[in-house]
C-alpha positions in Angstrom: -5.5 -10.0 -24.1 -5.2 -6.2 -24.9 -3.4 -3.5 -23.2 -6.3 -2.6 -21.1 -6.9 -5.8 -20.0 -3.6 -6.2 -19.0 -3.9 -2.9 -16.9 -6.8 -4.0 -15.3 -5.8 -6.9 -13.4 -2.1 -5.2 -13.2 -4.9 -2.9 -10.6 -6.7 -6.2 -9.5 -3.9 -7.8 -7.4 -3.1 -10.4 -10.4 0.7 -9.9 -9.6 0.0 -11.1 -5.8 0.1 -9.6 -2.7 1.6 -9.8 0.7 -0.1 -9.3 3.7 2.0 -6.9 6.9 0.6 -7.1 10.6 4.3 -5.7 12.2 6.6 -2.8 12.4 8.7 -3.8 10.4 9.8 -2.1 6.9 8.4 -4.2 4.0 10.0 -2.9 0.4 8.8 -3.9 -3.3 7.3 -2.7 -5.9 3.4 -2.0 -5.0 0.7 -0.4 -6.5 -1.8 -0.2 -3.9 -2.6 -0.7 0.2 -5.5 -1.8 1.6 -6.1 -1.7 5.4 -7.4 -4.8 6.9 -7.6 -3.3 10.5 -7.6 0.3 11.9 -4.0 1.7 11.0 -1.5 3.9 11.0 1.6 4.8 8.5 5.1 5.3 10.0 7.6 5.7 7.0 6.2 5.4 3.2 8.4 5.5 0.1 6.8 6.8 -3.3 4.8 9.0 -5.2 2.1 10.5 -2.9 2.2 14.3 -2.6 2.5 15.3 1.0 2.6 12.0 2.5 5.0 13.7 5.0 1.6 15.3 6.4 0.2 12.2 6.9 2.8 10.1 8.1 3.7 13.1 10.9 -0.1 13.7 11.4 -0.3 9.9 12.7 -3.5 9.5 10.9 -5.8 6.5 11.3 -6.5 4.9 8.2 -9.5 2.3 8.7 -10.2 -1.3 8.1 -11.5 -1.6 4.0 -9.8 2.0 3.3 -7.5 1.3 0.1 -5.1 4.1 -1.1 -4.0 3.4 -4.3 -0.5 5.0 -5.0 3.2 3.5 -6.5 5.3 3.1 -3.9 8.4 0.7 -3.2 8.6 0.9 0.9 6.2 1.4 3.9 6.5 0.7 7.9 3.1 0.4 9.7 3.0 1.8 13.1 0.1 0.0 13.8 -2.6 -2.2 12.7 -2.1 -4.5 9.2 -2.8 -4.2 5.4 -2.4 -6.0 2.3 0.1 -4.7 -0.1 -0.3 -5.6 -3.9 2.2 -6.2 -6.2 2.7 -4.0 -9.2 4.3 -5.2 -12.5 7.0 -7.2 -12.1 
């Protein structure tokens, strides 16, 4: 399997996931969100430019809408996702 491949399913969710429905912080290391209902960001730890704005602007994020983006930490206000796992 080359590099690419490898990078590919790294993108696919072949290091797991974990599915959130609470308030409650969840931390690891994550390469991508996707919303499985209507919701909303609380507190988000990694490398998104002006996620500030968004967390403060309380902005709905709907069901299916994936944001693909490093991060290690998030808190849901509202509503649930599926985290997945980067390279461990």
């Amino acid at each position: 399997m080359g590099i690419a491949s490898v990078n590919v399913n790294n993108s696919m969710g072949a290091n797991g996931c974990v599915y959130i429905n609470d308030t409650a912080a969840h931390t690891g290391n994550f390469i991508a969100i996707q919303f499985t209902e209507t919701s909303v960001i609380g507190a988000m730890t990694g490398v998104m430019e002006n996620s500030a704005d968004l967390i403060a602007d309380g902005t709905s994020l709907g069901t299916g809408q994936v944001i693909y983006v490093p991060f290690t930490s998030i808190t849901l206000t509202s509503g649930a996702a599926i985290l997945y796992k980067g390279s461990v």
